[in-house]
N, C-alpha and C positions, 0 to 999 in steps of 0.2 A: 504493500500500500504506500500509497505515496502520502505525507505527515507533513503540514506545516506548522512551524511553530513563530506565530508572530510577535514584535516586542512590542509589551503592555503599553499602551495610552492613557489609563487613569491617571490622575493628580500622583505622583510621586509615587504612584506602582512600580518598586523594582522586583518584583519576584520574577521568576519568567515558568512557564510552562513545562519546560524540559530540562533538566541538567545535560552536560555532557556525558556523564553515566550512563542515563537514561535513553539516550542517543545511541550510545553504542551498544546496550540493550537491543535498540528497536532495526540498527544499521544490522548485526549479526543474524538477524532473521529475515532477511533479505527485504528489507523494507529501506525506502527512500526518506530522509527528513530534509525537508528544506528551510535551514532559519534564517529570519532576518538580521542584516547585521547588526549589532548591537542588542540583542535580545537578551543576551543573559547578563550583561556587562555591569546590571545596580547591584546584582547577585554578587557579583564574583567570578562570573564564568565570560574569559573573555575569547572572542570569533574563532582564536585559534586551537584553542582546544575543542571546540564543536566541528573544527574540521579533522582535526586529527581522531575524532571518535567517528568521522565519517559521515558527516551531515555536506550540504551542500549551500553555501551562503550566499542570499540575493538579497538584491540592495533596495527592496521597497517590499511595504506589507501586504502589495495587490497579489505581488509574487507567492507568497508564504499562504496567504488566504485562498491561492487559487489551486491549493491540492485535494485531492481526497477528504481528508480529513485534519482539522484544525485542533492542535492542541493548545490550552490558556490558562489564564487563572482569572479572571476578575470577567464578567460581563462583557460583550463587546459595547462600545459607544456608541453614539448616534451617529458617527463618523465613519463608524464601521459596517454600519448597515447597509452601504450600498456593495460589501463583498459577498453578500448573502446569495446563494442560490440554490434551486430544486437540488442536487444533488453532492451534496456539501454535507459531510458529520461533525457536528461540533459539540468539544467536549473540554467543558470548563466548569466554574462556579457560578451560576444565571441569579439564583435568588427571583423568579419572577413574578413570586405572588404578590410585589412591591414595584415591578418594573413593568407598566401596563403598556407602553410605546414599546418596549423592547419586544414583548410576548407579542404586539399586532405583528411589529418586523419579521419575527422568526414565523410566525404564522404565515404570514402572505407571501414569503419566502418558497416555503414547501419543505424545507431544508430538515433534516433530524438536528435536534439540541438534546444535549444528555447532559443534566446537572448535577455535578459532583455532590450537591448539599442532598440531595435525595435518594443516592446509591445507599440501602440501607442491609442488612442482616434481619434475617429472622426474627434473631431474640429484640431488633428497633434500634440496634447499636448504627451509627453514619457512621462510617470509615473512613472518607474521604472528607466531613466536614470537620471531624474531632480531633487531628495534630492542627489546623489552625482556633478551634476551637481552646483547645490548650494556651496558645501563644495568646489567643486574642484575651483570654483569665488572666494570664499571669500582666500583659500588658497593661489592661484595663488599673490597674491599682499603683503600676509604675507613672503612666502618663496624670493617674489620680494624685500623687503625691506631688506631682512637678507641678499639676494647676493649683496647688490649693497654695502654696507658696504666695506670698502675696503681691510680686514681682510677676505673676500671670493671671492676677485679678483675683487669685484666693485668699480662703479667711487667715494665712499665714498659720496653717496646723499643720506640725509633724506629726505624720500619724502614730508614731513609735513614744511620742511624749518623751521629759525622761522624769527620774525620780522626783517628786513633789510637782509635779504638773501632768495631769490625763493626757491619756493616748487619745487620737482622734478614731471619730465614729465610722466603719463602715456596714454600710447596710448594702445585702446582696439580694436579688431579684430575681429566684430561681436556685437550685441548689445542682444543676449538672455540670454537665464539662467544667463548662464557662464558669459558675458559679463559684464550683469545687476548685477549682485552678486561682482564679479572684483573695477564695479566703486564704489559700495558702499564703499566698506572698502577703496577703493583709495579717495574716497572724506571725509570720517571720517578720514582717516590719515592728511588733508589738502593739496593733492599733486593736481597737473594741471592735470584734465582727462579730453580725446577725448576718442569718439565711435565709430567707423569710420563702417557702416551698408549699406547693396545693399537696403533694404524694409522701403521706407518713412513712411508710418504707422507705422512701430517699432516703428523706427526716433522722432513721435509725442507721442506714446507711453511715449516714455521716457523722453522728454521733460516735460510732466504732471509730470514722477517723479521726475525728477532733479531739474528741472528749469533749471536758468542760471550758476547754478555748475561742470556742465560736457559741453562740445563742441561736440552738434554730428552733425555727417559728413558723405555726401554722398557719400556710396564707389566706386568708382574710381580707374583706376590704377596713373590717377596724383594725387589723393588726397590722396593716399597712398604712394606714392613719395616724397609728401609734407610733411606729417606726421611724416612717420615714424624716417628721422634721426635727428628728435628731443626728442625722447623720452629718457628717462632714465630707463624706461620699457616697453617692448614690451610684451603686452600676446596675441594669437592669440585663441581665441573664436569661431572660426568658427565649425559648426556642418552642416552636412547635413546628415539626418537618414541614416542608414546601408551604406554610399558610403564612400570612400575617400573625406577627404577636400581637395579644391583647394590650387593649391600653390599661393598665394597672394604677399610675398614677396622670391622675386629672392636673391641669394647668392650676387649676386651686389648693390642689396640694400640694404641689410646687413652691408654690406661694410663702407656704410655709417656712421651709428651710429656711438656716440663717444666710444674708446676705453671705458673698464669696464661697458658699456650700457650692461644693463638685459634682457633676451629675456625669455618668460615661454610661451608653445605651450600644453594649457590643449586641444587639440584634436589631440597631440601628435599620441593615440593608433586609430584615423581612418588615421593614416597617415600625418598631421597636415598639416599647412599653408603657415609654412614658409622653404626655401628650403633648409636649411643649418641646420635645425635640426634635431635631431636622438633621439632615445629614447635612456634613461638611465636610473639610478635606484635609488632608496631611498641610497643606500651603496655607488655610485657615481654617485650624481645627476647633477653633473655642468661639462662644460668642455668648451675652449678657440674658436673659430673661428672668425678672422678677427678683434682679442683684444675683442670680445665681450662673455659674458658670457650665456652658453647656457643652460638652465634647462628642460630636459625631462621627467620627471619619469611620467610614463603611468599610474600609481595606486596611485595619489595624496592623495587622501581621506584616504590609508590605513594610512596614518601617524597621523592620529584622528582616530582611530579606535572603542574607544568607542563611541563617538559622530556616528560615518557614518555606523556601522554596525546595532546602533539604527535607526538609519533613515532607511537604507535600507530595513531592515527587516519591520518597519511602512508600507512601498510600496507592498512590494515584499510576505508576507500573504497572501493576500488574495487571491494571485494567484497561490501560491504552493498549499494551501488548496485544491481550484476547481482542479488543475490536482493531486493532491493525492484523489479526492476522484470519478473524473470522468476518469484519463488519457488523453487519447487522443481524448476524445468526449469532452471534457474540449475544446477543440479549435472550435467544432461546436457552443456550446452553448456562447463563447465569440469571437466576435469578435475583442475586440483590444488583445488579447490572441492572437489571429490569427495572427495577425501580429511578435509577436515572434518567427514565425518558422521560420525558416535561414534551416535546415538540415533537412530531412526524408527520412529513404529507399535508400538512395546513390543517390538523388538527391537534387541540389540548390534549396531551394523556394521562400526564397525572393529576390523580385528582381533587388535590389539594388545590394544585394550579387551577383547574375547573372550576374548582367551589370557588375562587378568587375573583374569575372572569365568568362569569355565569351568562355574560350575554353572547360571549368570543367560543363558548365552550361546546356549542352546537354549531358552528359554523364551520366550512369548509375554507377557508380564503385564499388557497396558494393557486 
């Protein structure tokens, strides 16, 4: 199969799609890759190593876009939609129960889109979302310490305190991946963490990990009332595969928080949790509402980019292999593959994504 890998376009996306590992992976099994030049280069991986694993370098991403199959990491742009066509496989991270222009584009395209965030396992484990899920936890509380500082408009609270002065408060929003990864680095810093989760089983889950070093809490709209305008950081964790997160906290309770209070919504790109935030980007990540300090950037991970695009690609092999070497029969023979298809032929297939688009989800449009 012939494999383009084009270099990312988002605001300060450096992760790229493929390593050169991964390359000579896909080059040993008689498959072509064609990257763009400068593709891996925010990573770490620079043109000449992707040729000596035997990829092939062109100098524009019409080129890289016009193979077989497209490997990515982040959504394509609006700028990218004019590569789109009927027989094009593309396989990145879409998120599109939030992305309603992108989902027309792939639609009337005709084209297959396979979303990594919804390649799932049996027992509802995401494989391919969960090593950035990781990074985007442990981020969420480093970038939370840097804004609360009062040189980036925060209340000026270390969260670790020291003797005779309180740790700062964080309060998490969901107790998975993201959540459990969040309190880690929040209870290594020495700050006061809640986990505030709807699933009692997590709940004891987590209790074996933590102990008596985190407070978790069953979610509620009062116990989220209670919660929240004590924090000093708000990160909102919530995930529900391929849908929109719920909105958990209202612009009025927002309100609440102490002026320079931190808010970071790592499920920001399905739409996030909390109602007063918006995406934003690595170039301007922060912005003011209600004296509180808002962080959205939808591509958290890319700002480790050597770190997350190693991970990613760990996950995400094994499965560009099977569809470069089977295509689209690669979805009979795996089932949690199966679950990656979001797009095919100008119709919705997952159904989360349906339940999103409810008017586009009966339609044929390619």
């Amino acid at each position: 199969m012939r494999i383009g890998l084009p270099k990312e376009i988002k605001d300060q996306e450096f992760r790229v799609g493929l390593t050169p590992a991964a390359v000579q992976s896909l080059c040993q099994q008689g498959h072509r890759v064609m990257v763009e030049t400068g593709a891996g280069t925010g990573s770490g991986f620079e043109n000449e190593e992707y040729e000596r694993a035997g990829a092939t370098l062109v100098e524009d991403a019409a080129t890289a876009w016009a193979q077989e199959m497209v490997v990515k990491v982040k959504e394509p742009q609006p700028s990218e939609y004019g590569f789109f066509r009927p027989d094009l496989l593309l396989f990145t991270y879409l998120h599109l129960a939030a992305e309603r222009s992108l989902t027309k584009a792939l639609l009337e395209s005709g084209m297959v889109a396979i979303a990594y965030e919804t390649v799932a396992t049996p027992d509802g484990r995401l494989p391919l979302l969960t090593p950035m899920s990781i990074i985007a936890g442990r981020l969420s509380v480093q970038f939370g310490a840097r804004y609360l500082e009062r040189q980036q408009g925060g209340r000026g609270v270390l969260l670790g305190g020291i003797p005779g002065v309180a740790p700062g408060t964080v309060v998490i929003l969901g107790g998975g991946v993201v959540g459990t990864e969040a309190a880690k680095m929040a209870v290594g810093l020495g700050a006061r963490v809640q986990i505030i989760d709807i699933n009692v089983d997590r709940l004891g889950e987590l209790e074996a990990l933590f102990g008596s070093r985190v407070e978790l809490l069953y979610s509620s709209p009062a116990q989220i009332a209670a919660s929240v305008p004590q924090a000093d950081l708000l990160i909102g964790a919530v995930l529900v595969p391929g849908r929109r997160a719920p909105t958990l906290v209202s612009k009025d309770l927002v309100a609440t928080l102490r002026p320079g209070s931190v808010i970071i919504d790592v499920a920001v790109d399905q739409g996030g949790c909390i109602e007063t935030l918006r995406p934003t980007s690595h170039s301007q990540p922060t912005y003011l509402e209600h004296g509180v300090v808002h962080f959205g950037v939808p591509n958290m991970p890319g700002a480790v980019p050597w770190t997350a695009t190693q991970a990613l690609n760990n996950a995400t092999l094994p499965y560009v292999l099977k569809l470069a070497g089977k295509g689209m029969a690669a979805l009979d023979a795996d089932k949690d593959l199966r679950g990656g298809l979001n797009v095919s032929g100008g119709k919705l297939v997952h159904p989360a994504v349906r339940d999103a688009f409810p008017d586009l989800a009966n339609l044929s449009l390619a």
